[in-house]
PyMOL commands that place a pseudoatom at each C-alpha (Angstrom):
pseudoatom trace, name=CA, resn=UNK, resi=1, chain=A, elem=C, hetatm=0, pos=[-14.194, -31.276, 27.911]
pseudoatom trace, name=CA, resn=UNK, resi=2, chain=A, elem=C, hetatm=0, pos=[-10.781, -29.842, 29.352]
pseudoatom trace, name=CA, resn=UNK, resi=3, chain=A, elem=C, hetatm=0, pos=[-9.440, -29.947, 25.994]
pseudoatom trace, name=CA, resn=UNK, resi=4, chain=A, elem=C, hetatm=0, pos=[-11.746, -27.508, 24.696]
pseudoatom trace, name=CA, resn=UNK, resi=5, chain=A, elem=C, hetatm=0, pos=[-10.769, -24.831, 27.081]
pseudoatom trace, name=CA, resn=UNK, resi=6, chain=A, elem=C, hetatm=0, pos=[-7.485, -23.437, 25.673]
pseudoatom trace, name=CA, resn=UNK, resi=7, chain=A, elem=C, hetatm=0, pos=[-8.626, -23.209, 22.180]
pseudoatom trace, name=CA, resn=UNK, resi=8, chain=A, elem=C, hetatm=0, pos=[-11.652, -20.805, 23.024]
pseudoatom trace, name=CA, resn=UNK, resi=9, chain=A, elem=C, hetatm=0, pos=[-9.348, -19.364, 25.258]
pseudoatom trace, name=CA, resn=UNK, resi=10, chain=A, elem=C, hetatm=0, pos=[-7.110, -19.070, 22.339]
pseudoatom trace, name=CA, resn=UNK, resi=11, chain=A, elem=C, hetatm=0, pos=[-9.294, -17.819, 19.839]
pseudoatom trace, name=CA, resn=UNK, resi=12, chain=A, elem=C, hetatm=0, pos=[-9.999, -14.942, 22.195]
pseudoatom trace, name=CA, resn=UNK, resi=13, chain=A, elem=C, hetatm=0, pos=[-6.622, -13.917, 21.955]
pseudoatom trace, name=CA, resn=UNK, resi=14, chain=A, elem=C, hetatm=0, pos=[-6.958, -13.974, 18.495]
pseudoatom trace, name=CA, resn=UNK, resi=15, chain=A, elem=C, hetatm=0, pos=[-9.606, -11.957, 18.059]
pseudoatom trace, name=CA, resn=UNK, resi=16, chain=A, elem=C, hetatm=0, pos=[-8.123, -9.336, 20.585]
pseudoatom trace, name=CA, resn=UNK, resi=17, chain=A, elem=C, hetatm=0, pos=[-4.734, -9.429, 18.447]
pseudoatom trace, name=CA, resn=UNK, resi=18, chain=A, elem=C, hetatm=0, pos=[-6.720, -8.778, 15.662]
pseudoatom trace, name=CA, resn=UNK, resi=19, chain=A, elem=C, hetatm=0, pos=[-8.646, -5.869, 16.589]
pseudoatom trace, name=CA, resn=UNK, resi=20, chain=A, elem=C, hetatm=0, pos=[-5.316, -4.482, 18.123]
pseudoatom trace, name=CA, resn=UNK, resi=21, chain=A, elem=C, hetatm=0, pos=[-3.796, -4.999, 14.684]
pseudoatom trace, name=CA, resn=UNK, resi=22, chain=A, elem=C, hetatm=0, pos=[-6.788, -3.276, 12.618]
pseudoatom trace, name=CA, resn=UNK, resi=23, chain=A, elem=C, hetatm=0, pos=[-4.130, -0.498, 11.537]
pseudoatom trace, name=CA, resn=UNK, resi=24, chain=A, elem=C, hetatm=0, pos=[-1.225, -2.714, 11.397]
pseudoatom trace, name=CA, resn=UNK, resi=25, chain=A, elem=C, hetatm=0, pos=[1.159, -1.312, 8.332]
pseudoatom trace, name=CA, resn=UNK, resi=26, chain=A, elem=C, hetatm=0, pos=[4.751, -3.149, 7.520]
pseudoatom trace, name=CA, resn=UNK, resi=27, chain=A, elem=C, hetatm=0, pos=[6.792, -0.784, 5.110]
pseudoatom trace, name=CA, resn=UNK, resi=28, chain=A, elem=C, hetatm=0, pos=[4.455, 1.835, 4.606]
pseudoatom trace, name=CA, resn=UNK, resi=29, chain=A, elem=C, hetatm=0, pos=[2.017, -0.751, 3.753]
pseudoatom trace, name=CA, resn=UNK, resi=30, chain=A, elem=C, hetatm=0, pos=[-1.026, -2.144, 5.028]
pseudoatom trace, name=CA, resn=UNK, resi=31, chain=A, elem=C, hetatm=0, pos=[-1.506, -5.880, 6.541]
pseudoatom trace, name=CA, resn=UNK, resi=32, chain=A, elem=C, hetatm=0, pos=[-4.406, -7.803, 6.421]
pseudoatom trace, name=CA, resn=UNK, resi=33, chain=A, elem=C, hetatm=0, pos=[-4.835, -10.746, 9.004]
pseudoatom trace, name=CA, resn=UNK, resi=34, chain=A, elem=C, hetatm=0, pos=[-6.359, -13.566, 6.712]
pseudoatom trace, name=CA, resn=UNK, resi=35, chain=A, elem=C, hetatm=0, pos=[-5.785, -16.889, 8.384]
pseudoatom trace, name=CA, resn=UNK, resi=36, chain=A, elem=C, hetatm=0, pos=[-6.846, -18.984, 5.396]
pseudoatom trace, name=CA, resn=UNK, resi=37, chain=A, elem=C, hetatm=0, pos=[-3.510, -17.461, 3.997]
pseudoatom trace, name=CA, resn=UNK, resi=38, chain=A, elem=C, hetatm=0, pos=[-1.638, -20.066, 2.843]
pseudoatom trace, name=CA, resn=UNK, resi=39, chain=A, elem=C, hetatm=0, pos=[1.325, -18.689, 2.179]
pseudoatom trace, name=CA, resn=UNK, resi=40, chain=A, elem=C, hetatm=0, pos=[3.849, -17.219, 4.753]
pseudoatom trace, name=CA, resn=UNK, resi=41, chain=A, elem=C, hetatm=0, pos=[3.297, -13.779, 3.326]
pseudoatom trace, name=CA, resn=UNK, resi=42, chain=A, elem=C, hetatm=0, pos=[1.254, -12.780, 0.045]
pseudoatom trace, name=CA, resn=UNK, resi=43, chain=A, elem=C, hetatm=0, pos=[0.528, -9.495, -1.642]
pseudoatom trace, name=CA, resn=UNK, resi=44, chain=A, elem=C, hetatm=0, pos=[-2.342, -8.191, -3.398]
pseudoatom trace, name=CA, resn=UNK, resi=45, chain=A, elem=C, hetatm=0, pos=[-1.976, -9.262, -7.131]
pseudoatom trace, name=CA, resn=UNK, resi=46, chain=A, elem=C, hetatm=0, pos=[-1.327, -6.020, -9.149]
pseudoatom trace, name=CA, resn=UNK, resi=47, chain=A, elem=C, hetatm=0, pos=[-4.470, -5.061, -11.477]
pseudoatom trace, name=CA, resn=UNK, resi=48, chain=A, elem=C, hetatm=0, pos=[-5.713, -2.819, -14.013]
pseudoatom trace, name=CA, resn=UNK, resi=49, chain=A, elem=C, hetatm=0, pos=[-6.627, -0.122, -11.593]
pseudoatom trace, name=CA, resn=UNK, resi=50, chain=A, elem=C, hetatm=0, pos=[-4.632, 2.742, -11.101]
pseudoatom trace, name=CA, resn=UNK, resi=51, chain=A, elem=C, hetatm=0, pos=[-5.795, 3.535, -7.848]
pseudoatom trace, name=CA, resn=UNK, resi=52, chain=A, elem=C, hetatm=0, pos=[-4.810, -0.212, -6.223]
pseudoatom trace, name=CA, resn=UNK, resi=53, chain=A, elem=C, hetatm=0, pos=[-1.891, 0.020, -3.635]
pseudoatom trace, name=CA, resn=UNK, resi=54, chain=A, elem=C, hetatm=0, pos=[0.159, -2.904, -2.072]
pseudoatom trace, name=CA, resn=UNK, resi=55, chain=A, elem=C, hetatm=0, pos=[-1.173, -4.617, 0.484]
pseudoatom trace, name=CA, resn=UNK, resi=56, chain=A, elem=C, hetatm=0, pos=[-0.079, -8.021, 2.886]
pseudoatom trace, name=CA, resn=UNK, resi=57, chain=A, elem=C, hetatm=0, pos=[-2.085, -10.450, 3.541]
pseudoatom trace, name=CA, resn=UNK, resi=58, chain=A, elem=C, hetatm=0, pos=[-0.698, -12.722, 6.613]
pseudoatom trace, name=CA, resn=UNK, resi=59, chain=A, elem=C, hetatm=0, pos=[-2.267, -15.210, 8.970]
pseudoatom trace, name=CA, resn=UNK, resi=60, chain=A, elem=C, hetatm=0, pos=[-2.168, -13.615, 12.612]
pseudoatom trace, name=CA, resn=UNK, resi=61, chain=A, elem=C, hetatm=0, pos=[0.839, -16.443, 13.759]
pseudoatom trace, name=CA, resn=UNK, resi=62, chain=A, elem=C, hetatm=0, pos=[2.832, -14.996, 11.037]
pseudoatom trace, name=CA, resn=UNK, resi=63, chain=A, elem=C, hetatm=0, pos=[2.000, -11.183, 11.707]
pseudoatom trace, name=CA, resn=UNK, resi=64, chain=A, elem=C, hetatm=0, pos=[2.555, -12.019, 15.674]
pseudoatom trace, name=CA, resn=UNK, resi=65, chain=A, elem=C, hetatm=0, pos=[6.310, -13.811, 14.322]
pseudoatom trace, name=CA, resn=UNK, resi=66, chain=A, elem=C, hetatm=0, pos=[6.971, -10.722, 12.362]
pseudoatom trace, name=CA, resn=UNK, resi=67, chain=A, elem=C, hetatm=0, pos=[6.003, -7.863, 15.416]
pseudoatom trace, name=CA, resn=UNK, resi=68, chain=A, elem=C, hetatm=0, pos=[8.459, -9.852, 17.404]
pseudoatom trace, name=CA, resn=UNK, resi=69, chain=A, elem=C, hetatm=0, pos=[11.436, -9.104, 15.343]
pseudoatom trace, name=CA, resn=UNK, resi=70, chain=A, elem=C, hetatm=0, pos=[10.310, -6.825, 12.594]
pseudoatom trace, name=CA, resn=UNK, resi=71, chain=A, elem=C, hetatm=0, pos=[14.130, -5.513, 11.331]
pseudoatom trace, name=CA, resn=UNK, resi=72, chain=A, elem=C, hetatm=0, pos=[14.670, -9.010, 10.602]
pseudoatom trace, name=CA, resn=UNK, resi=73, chain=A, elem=C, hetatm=0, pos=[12.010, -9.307, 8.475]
pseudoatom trace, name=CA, resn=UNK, resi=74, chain=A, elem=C, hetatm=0, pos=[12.030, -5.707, 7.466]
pseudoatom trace, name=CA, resn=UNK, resi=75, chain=A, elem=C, hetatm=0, pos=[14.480, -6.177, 4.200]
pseudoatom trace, name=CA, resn=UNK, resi=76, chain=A, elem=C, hetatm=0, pos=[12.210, -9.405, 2.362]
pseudoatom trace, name=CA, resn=UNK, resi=77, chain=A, elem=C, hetatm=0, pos=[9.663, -6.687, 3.393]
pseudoatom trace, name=CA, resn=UNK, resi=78, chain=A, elem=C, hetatm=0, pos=[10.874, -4.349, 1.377]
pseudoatom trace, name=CA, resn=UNK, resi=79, chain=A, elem=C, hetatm=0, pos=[11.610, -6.320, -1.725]
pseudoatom trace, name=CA, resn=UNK, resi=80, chain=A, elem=C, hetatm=0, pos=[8.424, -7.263, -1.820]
pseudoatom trace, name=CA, resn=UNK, resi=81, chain=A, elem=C, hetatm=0, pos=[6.916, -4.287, -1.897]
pseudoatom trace, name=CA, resn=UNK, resi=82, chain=A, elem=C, hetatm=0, pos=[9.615, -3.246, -4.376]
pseudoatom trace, name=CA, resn=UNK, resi=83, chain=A, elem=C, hetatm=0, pos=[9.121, -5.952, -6.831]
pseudoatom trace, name=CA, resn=UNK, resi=84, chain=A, elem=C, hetatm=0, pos=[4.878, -5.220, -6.560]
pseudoatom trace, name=CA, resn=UNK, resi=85, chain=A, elem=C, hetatm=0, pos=[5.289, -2.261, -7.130]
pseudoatom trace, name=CA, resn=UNK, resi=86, chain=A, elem=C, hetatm=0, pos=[7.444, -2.613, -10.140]
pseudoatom trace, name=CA, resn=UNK, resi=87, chain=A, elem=C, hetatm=0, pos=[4.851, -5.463, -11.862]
pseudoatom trace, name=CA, resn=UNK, resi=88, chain=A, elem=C, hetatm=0, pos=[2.565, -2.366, -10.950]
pseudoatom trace, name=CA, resn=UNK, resi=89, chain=A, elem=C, hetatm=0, pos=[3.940, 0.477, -12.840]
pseudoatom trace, name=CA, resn=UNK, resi=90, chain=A, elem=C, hetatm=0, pos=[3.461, -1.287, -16.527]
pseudoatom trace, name=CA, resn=UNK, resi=91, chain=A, elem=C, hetatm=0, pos=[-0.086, -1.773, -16.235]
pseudoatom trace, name=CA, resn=UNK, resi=92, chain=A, elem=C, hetatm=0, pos=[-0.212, 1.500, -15.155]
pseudoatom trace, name=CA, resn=UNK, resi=93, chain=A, elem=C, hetatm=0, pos=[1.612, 3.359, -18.129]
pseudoatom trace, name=CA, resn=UNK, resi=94, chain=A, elem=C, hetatm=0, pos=[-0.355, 1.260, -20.495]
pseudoatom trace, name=CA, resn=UNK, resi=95, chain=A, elem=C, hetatm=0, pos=[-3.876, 3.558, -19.301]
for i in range(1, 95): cmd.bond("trace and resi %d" % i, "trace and resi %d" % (i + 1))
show_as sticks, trace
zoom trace
């Protein structure tokens, strides 16, 4: 029964990480804390609608990784975000 302890205990820290993260933007861009995420970080796909912006979608170990030391992280960061919004801006002179 011990070894059920530190995971609820855990998964209140979670939960408090999240709500402390509700705002959390890398880049000028939102994050979303999804841990069924399965890669290290994803990105919204780019659609048809004009009005869509970027947006990350991390589990919360790899958003906690990343607040640690964000300027290592910061440049991949911002080639994402580059690169989206480049597949982006096609679709969007097509409308």
């Amino acid at each position: 029964m011990g070894i059920f302890g530190p995971s609820h205990a855990e998964v209140k820290t979670e939960d408090v990480m999240i709500e402390g993260q509700e705002n959390l933007m890398w880049c000028c861009v939102p994050v979303i804390i999804d841990n069924d995420t399965n890669e290290l970080f994803e990105m919204s796909k780019p659609d048809d609608n004009p009005e869509q912006k970027p947006v990350f979608v991390v589990t919360q170990s790899t958003a906690n990784l990343v607040q640690q030391d964000f300027e290592r992280y910061r440049p991949s960061l911002e080639r994402m975000v580059e690169d989206w919004r480049e597949a982006k801006e096609p679709r969007e002179d097509r409308l």
